[in-house]
KEKE-525927 format. One record per atom (N, C-alpha, C, O, CB): residue number from 1; residue in one letter; atom name; x, y, z. Coordinates in Angstrom, 3 decimals, m for minus. Glycine has a CB too. Layout:
REM residues N
[NUM,'a','CA',[X,Y,Z]]
...
This chain:
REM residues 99
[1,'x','N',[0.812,m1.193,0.000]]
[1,'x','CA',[0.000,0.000,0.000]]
[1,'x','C',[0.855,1.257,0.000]]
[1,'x','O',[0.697,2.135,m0.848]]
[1,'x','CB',[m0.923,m0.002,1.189]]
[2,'x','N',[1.892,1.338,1.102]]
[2,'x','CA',[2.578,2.590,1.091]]
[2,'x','C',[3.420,2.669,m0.255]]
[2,'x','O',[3.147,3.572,m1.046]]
[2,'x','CB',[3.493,2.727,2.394]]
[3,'x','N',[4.355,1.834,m0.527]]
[3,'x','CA',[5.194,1.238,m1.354]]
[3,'x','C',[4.465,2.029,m2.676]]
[3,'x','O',[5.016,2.945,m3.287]]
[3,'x','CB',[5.225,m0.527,m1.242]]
[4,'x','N',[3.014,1.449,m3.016]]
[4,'x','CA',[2.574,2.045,m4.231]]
[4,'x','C',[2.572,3.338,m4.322]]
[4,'x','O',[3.019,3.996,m5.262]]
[4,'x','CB',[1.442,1.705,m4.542]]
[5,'x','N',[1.699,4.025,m2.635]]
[5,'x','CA',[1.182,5.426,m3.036]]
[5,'x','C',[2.903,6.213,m3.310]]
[5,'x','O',[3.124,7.008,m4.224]]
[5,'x','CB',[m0.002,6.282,m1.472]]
[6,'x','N',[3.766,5.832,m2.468]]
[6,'x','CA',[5.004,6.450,m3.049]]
[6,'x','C',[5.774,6.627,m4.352]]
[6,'x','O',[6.587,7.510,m4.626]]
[6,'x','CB',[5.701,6.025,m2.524]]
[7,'x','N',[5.230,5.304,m5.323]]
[7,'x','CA',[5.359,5.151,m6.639]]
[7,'x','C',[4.657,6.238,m6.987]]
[7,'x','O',[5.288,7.102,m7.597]]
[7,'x','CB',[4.947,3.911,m7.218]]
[8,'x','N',[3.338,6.464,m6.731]]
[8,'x','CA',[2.776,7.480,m7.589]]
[8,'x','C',[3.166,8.882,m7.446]]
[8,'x','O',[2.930,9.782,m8.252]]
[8,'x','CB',[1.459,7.447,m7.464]]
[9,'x','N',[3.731,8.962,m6.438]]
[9,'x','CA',[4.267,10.723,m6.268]]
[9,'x','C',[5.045,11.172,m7.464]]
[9,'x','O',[5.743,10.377,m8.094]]
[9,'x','CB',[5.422,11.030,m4.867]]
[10,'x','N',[4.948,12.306,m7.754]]
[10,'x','CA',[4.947,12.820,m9.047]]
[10,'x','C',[6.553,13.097,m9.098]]
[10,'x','O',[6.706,14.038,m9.878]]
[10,'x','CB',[3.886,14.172,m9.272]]
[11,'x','N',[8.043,12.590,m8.500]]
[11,'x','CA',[9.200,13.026,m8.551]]
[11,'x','C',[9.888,12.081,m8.032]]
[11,'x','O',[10.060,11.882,m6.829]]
[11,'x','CB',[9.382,14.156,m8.048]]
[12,'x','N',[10.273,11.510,m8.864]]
[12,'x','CA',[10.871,9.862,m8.158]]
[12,'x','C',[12.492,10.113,m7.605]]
[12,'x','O',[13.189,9.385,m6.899]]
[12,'x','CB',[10.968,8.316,m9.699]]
[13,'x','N',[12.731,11.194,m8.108]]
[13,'x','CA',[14.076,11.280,m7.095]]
[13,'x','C',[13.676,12.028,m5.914]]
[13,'x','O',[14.573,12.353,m5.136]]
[13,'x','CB',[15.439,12.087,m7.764]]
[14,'x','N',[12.453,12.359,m5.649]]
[14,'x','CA',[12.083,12.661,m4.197]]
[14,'x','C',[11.373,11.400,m3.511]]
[14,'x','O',[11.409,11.283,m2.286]]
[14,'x','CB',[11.068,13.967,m4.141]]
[15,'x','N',[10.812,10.583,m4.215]]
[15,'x','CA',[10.332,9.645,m3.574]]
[15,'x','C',[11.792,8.972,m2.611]]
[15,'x','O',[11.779,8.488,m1.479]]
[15,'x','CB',[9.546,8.661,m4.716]]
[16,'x','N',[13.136,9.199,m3.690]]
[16,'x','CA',[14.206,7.887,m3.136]]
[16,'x','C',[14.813,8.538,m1.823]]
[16,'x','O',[15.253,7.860,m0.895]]
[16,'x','CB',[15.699,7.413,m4.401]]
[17,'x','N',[14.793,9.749,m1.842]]
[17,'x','CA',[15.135,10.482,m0.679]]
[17,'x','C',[14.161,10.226,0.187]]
[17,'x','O',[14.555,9.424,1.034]]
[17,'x','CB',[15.313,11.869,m0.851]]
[18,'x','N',[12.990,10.579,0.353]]
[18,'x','CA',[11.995,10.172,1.435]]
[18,'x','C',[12.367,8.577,2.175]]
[18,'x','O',[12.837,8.306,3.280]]
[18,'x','CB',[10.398,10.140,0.637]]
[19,'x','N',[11.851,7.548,0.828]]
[19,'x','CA',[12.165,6.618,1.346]]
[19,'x','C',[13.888,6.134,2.418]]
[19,'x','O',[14.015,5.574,3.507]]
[19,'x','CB',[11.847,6.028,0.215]]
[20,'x','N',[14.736,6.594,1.601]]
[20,'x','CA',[16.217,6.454,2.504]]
[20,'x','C',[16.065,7.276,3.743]]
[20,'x','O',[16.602,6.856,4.768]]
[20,'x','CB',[17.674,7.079,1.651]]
[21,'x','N',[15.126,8.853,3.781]]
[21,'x','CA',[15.658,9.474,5.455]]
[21,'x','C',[14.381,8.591,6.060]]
[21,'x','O',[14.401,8.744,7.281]]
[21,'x','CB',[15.570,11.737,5.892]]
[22,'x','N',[13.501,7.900,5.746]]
[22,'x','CA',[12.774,6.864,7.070]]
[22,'x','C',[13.609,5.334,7.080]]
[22,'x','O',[13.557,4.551,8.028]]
[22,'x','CB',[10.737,6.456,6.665]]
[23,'x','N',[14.218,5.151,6.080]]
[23,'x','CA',[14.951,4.350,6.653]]
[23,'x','C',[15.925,4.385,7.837]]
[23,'x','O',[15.923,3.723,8.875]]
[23,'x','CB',[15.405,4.056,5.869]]
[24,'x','N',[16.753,5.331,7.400]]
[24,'x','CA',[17.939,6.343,8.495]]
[24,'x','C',[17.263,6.109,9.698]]
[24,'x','O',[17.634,5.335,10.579]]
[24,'x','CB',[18.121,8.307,8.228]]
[25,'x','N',[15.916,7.041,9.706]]
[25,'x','CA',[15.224,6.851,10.982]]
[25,'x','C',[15.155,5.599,11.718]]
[25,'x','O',[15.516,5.553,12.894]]
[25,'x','CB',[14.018,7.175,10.811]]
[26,'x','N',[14.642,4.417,11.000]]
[26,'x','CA',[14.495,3.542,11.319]]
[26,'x','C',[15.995,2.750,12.154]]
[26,'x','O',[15.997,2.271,13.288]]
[26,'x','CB',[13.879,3.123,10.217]]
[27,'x','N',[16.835,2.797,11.463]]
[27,'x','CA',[18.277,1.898,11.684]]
[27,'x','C',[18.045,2.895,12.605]]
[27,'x','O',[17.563,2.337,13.591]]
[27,'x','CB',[19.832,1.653,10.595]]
[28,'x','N',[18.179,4.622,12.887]]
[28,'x','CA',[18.744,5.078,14.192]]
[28,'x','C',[17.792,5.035,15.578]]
[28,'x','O',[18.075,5.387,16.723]]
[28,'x','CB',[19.178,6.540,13.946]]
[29,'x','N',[16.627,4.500,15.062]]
[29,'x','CA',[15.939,3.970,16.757]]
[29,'x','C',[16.216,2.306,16.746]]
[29,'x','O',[15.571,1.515,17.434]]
[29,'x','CB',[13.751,4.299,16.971]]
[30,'x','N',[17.088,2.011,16.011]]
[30,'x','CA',[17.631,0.419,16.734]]
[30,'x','C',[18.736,0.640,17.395]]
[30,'x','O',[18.983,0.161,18.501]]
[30,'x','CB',[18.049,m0.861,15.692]]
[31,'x','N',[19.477,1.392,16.743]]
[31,'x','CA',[20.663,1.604,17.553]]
[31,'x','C',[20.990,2.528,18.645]]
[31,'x','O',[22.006,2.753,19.302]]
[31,'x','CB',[21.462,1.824,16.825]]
[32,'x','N',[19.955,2.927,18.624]]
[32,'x','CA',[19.778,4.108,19.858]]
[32,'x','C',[18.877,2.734,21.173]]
[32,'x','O',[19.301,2.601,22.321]]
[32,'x','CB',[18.272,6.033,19.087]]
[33,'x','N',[17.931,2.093,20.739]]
[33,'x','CA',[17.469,0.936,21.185]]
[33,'x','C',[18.414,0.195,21.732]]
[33,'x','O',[17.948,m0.311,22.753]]
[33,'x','CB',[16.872,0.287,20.305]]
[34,'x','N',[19.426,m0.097,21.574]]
[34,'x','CA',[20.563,m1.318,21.660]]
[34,'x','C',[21.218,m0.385,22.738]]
[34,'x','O',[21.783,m0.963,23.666]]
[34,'x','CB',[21.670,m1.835,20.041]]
[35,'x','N',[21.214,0.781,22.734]]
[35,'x','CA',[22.291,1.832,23.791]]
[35,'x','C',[21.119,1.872,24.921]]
[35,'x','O',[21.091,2.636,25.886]]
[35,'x','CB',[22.870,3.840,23.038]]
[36,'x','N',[20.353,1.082,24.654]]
[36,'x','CA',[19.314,1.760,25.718]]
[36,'x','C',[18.929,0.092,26.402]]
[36,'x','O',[18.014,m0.138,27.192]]
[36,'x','CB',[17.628,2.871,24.790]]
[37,'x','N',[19.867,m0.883,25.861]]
[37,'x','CA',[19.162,m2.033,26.746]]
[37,'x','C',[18.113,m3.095,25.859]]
[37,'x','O',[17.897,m4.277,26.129]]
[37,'x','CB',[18.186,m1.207,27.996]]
[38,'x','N',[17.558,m2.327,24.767]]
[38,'x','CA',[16.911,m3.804,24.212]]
[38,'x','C',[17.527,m3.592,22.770]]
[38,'x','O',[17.942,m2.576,22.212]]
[38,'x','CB',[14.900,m4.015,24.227]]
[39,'x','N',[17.442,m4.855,22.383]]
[39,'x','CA',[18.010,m5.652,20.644]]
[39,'x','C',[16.860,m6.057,20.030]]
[39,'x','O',[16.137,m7.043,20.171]]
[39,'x','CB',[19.080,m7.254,20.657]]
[40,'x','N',[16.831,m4.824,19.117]]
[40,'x','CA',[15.544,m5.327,17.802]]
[40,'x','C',[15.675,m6.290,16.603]]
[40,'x','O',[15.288,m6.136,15.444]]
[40,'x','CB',[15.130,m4.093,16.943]]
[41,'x','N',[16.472,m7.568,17.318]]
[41,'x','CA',[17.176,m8.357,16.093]]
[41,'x','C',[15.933,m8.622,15.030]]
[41,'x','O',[15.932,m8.254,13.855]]
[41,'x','CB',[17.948,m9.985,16.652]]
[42,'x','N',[15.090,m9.197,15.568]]
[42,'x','CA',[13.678,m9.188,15.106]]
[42,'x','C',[13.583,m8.450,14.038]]
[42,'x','O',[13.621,m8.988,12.931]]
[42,'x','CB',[12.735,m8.728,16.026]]
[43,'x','N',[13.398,m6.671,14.217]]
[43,'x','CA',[13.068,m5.684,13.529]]
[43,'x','C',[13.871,m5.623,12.513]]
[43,'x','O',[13.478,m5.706,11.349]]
[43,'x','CB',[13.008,m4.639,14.162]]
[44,'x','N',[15.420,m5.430,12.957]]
[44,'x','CA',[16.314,m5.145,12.000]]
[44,'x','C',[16.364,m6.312,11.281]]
[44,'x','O',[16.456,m6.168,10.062]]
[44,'x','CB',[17.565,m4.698,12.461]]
[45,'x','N',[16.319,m7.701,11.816]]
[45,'x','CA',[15.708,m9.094,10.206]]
[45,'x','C',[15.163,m8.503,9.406]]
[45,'x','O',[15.629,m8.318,8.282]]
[45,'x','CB',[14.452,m10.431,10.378]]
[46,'x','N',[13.704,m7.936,9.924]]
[46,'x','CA',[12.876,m7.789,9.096]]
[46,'x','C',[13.217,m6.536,7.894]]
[46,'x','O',[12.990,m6.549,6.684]]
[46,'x','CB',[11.719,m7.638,9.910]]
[47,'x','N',[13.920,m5.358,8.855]]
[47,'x','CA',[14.125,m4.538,7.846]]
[47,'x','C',[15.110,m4.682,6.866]]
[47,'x','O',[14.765,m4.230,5.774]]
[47,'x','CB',[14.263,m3.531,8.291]]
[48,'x','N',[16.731,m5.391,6.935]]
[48,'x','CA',[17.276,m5.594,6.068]]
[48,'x','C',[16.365,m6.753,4.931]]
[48,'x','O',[16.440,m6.387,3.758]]
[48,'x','CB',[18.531,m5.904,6.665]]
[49,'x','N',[15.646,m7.904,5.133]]
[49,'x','CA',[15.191,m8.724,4.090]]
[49,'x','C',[13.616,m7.606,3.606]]
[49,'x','O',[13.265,m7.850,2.452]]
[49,'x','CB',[14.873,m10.624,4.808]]
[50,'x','N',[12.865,m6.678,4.210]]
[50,'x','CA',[11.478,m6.277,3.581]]
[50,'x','C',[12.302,m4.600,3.110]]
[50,'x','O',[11.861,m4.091,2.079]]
[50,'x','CB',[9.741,m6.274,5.025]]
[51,'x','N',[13.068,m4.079,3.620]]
[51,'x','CA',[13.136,m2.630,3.541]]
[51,'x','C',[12.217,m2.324,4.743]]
[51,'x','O',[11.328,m3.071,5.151]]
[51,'x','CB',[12.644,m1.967,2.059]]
[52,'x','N',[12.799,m0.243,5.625]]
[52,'x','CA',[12.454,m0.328,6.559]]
[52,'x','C',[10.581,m0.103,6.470]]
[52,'x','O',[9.827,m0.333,7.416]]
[52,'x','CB',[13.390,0.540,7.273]]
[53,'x','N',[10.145,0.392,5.091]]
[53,'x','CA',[8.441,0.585,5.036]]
[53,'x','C',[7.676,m0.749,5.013]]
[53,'x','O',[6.553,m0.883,5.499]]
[53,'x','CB',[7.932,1.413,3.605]]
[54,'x','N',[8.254,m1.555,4.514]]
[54,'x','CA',[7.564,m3.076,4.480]]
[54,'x','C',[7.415,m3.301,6.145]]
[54,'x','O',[6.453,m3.219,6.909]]
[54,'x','CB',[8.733,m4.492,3.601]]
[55,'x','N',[8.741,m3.601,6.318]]
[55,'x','CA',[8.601,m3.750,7.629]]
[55,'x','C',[7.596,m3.564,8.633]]
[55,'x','O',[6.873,m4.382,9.203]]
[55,'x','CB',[9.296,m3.250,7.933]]
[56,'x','N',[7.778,m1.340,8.812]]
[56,'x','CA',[6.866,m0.721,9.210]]
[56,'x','C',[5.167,m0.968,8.808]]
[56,'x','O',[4.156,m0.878,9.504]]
[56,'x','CB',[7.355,0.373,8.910]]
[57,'x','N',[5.313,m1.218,7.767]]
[57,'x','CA',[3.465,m1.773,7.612]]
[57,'x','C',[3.270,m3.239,8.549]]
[57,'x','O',[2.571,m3.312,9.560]]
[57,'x','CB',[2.956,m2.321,5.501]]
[58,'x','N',[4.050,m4.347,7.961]]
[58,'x','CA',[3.785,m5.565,8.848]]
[58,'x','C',[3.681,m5.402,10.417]]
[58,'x','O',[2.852,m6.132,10.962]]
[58,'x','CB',[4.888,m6.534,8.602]]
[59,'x','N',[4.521,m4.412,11.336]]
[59,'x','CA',[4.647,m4.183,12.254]]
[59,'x','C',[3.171,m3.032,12.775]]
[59,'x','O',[2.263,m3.378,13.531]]
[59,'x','CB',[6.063,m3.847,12.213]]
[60,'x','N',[3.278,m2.000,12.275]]
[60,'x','CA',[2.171,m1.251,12.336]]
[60,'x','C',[0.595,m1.469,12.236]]
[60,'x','O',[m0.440,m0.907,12.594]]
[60,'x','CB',[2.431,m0.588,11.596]]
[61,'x','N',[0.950,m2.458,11.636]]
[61,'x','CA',[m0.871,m3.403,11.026]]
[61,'x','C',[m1.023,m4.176,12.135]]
[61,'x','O',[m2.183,m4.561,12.281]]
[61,'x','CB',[m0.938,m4.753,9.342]]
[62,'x','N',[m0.249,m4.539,12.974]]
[62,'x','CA',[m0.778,m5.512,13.846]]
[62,'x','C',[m1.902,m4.660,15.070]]
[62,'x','O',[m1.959,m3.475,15.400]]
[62,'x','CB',[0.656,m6.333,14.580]]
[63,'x','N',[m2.556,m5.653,15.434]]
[63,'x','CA',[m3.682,m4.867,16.426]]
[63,'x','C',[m2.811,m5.380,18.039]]
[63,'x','O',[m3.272,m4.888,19.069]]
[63,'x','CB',[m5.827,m5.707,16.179]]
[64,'x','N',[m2.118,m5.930,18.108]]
[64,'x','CA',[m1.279,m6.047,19.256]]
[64,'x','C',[m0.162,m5.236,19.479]]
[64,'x','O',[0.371,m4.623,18.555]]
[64,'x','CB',[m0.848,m7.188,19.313]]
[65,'x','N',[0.174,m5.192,20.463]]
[65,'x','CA',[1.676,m4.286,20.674]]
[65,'x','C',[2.744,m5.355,20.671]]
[65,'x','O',[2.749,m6.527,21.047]]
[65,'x','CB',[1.822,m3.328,22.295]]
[66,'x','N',[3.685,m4.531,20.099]]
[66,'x','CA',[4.706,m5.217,20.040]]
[66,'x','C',[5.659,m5.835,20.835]]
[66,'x','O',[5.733,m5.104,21.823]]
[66,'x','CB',[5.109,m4.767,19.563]]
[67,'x','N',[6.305,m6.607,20.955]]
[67,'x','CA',[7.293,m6.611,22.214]]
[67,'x','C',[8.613,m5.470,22.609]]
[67,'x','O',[9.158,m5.301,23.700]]
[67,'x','CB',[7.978,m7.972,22.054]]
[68,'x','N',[8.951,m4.599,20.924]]
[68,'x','CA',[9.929,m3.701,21.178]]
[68,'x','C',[9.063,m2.456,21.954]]
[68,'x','O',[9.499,m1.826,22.917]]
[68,'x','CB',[10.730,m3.293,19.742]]
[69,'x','N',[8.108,m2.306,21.494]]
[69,'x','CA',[6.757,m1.453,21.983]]
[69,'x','C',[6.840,m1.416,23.238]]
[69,'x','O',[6.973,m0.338,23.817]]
[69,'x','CB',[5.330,m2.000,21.651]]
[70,'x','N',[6.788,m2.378,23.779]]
[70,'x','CA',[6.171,m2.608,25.328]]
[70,'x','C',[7.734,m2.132,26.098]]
[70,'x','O',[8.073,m1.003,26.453]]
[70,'x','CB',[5.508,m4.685,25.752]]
[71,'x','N',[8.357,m3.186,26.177]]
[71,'x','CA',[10.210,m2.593,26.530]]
[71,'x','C',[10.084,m1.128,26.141]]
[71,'x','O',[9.662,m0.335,26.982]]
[71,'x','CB',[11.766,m3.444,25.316]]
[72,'x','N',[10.423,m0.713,24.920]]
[72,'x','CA',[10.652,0.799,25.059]]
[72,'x','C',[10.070,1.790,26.283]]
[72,'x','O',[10.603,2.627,27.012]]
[72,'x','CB',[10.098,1.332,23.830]]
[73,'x','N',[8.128,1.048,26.077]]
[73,'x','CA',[7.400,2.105,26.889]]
[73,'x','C',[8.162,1.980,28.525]]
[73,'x','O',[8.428,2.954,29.230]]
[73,'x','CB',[5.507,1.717,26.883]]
[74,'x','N',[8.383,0.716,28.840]]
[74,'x','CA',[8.846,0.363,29.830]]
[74,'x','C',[10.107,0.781,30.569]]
[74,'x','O',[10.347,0.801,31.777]]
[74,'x','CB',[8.821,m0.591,29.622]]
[75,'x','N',[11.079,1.211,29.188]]
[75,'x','CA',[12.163,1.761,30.514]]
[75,'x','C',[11.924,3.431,29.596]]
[75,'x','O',[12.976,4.025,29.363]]
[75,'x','CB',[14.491,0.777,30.632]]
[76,'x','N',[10.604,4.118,29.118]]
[76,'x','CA',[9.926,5.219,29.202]]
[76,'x','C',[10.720,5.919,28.123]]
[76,'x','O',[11.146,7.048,28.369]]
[76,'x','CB',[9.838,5.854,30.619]]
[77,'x','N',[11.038,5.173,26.569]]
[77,'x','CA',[11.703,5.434,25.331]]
[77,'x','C',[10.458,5.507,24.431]]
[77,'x','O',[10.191,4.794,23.464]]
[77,'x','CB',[12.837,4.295,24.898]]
[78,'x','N',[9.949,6.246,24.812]]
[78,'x','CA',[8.232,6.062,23.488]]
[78,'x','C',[9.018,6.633,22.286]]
[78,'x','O',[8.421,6.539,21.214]]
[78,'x','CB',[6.264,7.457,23.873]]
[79,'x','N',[10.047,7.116,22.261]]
[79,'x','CA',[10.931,8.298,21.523]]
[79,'x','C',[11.759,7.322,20.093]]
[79,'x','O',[12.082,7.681,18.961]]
[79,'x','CB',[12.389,9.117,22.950]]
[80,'x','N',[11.887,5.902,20.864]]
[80,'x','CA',[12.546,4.886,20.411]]
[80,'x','C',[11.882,3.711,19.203]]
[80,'x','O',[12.356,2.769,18.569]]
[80,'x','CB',[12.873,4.305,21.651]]
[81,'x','N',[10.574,4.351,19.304]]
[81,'x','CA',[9.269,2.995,18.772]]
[81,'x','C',[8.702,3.293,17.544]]
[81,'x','O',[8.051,4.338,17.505]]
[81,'x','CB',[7.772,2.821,19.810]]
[82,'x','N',[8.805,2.498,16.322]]
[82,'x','CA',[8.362,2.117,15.232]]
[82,'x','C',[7.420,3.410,15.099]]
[82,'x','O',[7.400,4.089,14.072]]
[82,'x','CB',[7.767,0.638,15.227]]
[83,'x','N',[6.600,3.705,16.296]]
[83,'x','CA',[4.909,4.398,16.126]]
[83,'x','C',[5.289,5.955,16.273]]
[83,'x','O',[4.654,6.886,15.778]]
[83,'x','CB',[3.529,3.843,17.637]]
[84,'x','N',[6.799,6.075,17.285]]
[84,'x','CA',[6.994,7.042,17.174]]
[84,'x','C',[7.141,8.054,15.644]]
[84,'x','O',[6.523,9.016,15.190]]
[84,'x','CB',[7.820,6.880,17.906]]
[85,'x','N',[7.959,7.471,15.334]]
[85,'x','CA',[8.392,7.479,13.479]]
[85,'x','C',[7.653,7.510,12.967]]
[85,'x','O',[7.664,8.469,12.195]]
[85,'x','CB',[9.007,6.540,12.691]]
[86,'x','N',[6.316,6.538,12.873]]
[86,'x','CA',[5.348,6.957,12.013]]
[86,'x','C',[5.134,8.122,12.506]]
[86,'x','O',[5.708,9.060,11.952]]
[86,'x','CB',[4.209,6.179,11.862]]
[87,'x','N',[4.268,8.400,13.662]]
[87,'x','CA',[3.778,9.759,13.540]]
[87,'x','C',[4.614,11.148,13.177]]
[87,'x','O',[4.006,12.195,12.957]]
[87,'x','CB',[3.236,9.943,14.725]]
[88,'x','N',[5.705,11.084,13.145]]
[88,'x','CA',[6.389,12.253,13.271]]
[88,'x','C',[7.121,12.364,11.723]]
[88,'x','O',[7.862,13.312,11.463]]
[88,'x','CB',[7.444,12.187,14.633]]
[89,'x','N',[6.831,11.310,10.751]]
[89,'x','CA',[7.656,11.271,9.729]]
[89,'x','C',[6.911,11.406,8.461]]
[89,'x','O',[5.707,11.190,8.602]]
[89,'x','CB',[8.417,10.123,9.787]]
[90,'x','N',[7.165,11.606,7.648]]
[90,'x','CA',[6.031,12.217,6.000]]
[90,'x','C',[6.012,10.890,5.502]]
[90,'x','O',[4.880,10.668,5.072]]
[90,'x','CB',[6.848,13.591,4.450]]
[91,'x','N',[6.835,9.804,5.352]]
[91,'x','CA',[6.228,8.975,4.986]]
[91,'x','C',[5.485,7.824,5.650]]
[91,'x','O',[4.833,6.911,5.143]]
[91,'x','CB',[6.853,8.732,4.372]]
[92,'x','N',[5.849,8.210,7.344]]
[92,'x','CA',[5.087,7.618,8.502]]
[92,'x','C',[3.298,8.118,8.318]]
[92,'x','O',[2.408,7.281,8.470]]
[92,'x','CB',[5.896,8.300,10.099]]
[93,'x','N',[3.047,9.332,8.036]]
[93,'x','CA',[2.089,9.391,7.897]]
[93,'x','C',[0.848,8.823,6.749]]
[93,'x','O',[m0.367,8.634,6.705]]
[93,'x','CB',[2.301,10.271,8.080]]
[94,'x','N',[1.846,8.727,6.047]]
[94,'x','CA',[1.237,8.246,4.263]]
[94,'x','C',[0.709,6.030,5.061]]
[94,'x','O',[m0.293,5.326,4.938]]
[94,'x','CB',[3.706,8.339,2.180]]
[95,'x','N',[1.846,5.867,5.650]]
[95,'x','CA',[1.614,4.893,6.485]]
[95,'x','C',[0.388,4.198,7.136]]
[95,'x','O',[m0.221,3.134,7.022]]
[95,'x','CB',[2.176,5.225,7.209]]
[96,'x','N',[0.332,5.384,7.910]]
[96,'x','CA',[m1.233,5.032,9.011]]
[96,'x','C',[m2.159,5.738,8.096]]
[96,'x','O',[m3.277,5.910,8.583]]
[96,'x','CB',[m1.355,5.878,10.965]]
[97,'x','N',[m2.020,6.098,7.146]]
[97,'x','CA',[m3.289,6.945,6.130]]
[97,'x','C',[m4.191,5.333,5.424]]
[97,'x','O',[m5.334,4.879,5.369]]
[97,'x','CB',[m2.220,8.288,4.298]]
[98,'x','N',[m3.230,5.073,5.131]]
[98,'x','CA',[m3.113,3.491,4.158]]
[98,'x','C',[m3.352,2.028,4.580]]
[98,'x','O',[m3.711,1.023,3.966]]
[98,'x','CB',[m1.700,3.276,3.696]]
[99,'x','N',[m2.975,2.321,6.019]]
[99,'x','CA',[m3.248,0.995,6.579]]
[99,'x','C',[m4.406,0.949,6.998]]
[99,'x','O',[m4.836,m0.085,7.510]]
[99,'x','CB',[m2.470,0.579,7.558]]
């Protein structure tokens, strides 16, 4: 879903930039994650084999919380979480628009 509506944006060398700074994002709340006590081996699987928007949809679509979810909230890193990113990011939003 996201994947497409980004195809359709009218400037595909802006699409490749969008897509790479939510990736960025993505790798830098794992590794900020890992300095903080939990390992998103999980996540980062998923994001090196789907890319980090695939990912983010499979993860985001779920009606459960996650386990990085719960840890983050837990030692009080909401700052650190998949949901954070969506909301705060342009193609995070195209995200929860779609799902």
């Amino acid at each position: 879903m996201l994947i497409e509506t980004i195809k359709n944006l009218d400037n595909n060398s802006s699409n490749d930039v969008l897509i790479e700074s939510f990736n960025e994002e993505m790798r830098y709340i794992c590794d900020e994650s890992d300095k903080n006590g939990y390992h998103p081996v999980i996540f980062r699987g998923m994001m090196a084999q789907l890319g980090g928007i695939t990912a983010a949809e499979k993860l985001a679509g779920k009606e459960e919380w996650s386990e990085g979810l719960t840890i983050l909230w837990e030692k009080n890193r909401w700052d650190l979480t998949l949901e954070s990113v969506i909301l705060k990011d342009s193609i995070g939003h195209c995200l929860v628009k779609n799902s």
